[in-house]
N, C-alpha and C positions, 0 to 999 in steps of 0.2 A: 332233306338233301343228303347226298352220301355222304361220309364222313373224311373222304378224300379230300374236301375244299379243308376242311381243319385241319388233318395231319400234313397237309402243302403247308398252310399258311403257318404252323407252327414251326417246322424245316425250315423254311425261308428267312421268318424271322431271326432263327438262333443263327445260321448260319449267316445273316449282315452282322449281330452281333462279334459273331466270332471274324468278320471281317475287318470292322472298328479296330477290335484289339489287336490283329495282324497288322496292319496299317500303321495303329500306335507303336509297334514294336519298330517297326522300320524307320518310321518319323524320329525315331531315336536311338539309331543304329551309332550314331557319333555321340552318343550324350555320355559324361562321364560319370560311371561308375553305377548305371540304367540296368534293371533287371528287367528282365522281358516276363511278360504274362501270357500265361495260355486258360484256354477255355474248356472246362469238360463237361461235357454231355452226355445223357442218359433216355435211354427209353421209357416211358411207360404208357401202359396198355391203357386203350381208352375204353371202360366200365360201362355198361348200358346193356339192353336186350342182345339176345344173343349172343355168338363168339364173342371173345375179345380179336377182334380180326386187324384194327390198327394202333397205333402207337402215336404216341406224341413226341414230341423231342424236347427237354426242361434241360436248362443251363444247371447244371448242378453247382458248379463252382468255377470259380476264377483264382486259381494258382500261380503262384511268383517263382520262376525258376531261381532257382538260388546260383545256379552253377558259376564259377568265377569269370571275370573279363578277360581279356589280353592286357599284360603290362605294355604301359609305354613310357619311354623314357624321355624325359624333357628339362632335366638337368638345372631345375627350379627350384631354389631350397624351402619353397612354402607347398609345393607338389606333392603328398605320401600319398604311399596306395600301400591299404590293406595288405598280406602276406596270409593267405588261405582263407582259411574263416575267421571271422568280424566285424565289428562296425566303429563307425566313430561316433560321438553321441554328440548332438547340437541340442543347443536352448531354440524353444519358439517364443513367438513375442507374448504367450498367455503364459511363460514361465514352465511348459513342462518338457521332458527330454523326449527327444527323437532319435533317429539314427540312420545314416544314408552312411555310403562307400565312397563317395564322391566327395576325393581330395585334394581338391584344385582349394587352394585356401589364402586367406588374403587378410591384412591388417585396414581396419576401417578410419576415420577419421579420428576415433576414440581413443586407438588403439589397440581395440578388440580383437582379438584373434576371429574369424569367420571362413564360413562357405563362399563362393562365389555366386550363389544365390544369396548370399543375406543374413545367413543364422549363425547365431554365435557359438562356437565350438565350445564345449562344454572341458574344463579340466578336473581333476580329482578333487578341487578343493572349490571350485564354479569358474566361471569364464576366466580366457588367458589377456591380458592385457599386456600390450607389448609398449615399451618405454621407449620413448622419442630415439631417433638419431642411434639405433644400434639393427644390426642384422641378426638374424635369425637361424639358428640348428635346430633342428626337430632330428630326436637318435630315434633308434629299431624301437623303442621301449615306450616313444613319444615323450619322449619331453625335451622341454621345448627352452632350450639356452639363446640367450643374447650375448653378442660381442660389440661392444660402443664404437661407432665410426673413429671417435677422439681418443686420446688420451694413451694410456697403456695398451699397446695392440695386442690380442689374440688372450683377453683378460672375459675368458666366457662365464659369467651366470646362470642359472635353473633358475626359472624364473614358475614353475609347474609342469606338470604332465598330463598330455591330450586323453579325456577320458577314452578308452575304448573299452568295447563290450562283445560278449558273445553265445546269448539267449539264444535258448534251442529254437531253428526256424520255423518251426510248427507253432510255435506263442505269437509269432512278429504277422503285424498286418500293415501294408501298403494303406496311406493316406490318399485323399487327393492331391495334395501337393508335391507324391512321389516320394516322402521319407516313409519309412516305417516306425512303426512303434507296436509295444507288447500289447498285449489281446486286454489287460487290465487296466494300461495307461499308470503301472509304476513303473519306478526307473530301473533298470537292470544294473545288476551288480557290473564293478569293474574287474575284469579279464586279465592278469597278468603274462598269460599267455600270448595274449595278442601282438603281433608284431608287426613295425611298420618299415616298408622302402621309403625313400628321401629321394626327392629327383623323379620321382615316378607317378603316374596318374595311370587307373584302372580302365578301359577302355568297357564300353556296353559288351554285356553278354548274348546280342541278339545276332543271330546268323542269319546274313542279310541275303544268300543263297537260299535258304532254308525256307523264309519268311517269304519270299518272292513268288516259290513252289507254293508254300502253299497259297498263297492269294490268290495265284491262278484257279487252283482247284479247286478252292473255296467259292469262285464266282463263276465255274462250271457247274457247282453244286446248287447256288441260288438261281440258278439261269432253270437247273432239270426241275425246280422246284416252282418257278414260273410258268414251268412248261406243262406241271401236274395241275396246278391252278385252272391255264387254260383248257385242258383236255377233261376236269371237271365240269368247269362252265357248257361247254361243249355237251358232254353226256347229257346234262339236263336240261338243253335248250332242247336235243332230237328225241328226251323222254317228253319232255309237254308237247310236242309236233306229234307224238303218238298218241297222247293221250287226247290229243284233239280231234284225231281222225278217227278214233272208237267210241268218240261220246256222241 
């Protein structure tokens, strides 16, 4: 059989692939502090008698744009968002660190300082435990004071500092669960550099115009790819009609 039913159905394939992860991007055009993924592809010639006459199409890689979100401001004093490049580092429930941009953050029933997923925010010295009956500062530098509802008013404490971090993005790999961690699963140095807004939550980096475009054209291109498929089938049902009427 020609080898157009294989280089169809290999097109087609990458190209729902790459539809998944467009879709995924958009499903999470509101998510906060959501890096968008894109998909690269590559040719290669498919090996056998004769020319190398078609091509396959192989998913080479799945890349995490790094590019920053839109700030937005929501005047929340447990809200920070990132200031360039960075991360903040959370504990997972197996004990090792991660790190997402998404800082929408909250005090759990413990006390714990957390994500609004769940995970506990990691501080320079381990997790931040927040003391009953007082409110909360987080400065540009992350750390994280308490002032007591009771008593002496505007009598602020340091109670630690929000780990943050900032490994080269070529080392960091996207989980399933959406956080990233380094390519070796040790924990990344802390960043003094790093700096944080108060009041503010990082919005998705995915361009919801952008990702629209391409879905479209993306499911122009699985459709021309459907169309190779049938136009295969086709050619070799009129070659056996030939080859029947000469035998």
């Amino acid at each position: 059989m020609d080898r157009l039913i294989y280089t169809a159905m290999t097109g087609a394939k990458h190209v729902f692939m790459q539809q998944a992860g467009t879709a995924n991007n958009l499903a999470n055009a509101s998510t906060v502090g959501f890096k968008a993924q894109e998909h690269r592809f590559r040719a290669v010639p498919v090996l056998g008698d004769g020319m190398p006459t078609r091509a396959f199409v192989v998913d080479a890689s799945v890349s995490d744009v790094m590019d920053e979100g839109p700030l937005m401001f929501t005047g929340r004093n447990l809200d920070v968002a990132i200031n360039g490049r960075g991360w903040l580092a959370v504990q997972l429930p197996d004990g090792s660190e991660a790190y997402t941009r998404a800082g929408s953050l909250d005090v759990d029933v413990t006390g714990l300082l957390q994500t609004k997923s769940g995970h506990t925010v990691m501080g320079d010295g381990g997790p931040l435990n927040i003391p009953p009956d007082n409110t909360i500062e987080i400065a540009p530098d992350g750390t994280v004071s308490v002032v007591p509802t009771f008593g002496t008013p505007n009598n602020a404490n340091a109670i630690g500092r929000i780990k943050m971090v900032n490994p080269p993005e070529a080392d960091m790999v996207r989980g399933a669960d959406g956080l990233f961690r380094l390519r070796d699963n040790q924990p990344a140095p802390t960043d003094d550099r790093v700096k944080l807004t108060s009041g503010t939550l990082e919005g998705s980096n995915v361009n919801v115009t952008d990702a629209m475009v391409n879905l479209i054209s993306l499911s122009r291109q699985f459709e021309m790819q459907i169309k190779m498929l049938q136009t295969a089938d086709t050619n070799a049902q009129r070659a056996d009609q030939l080859l029947s009427l000469n035998s």
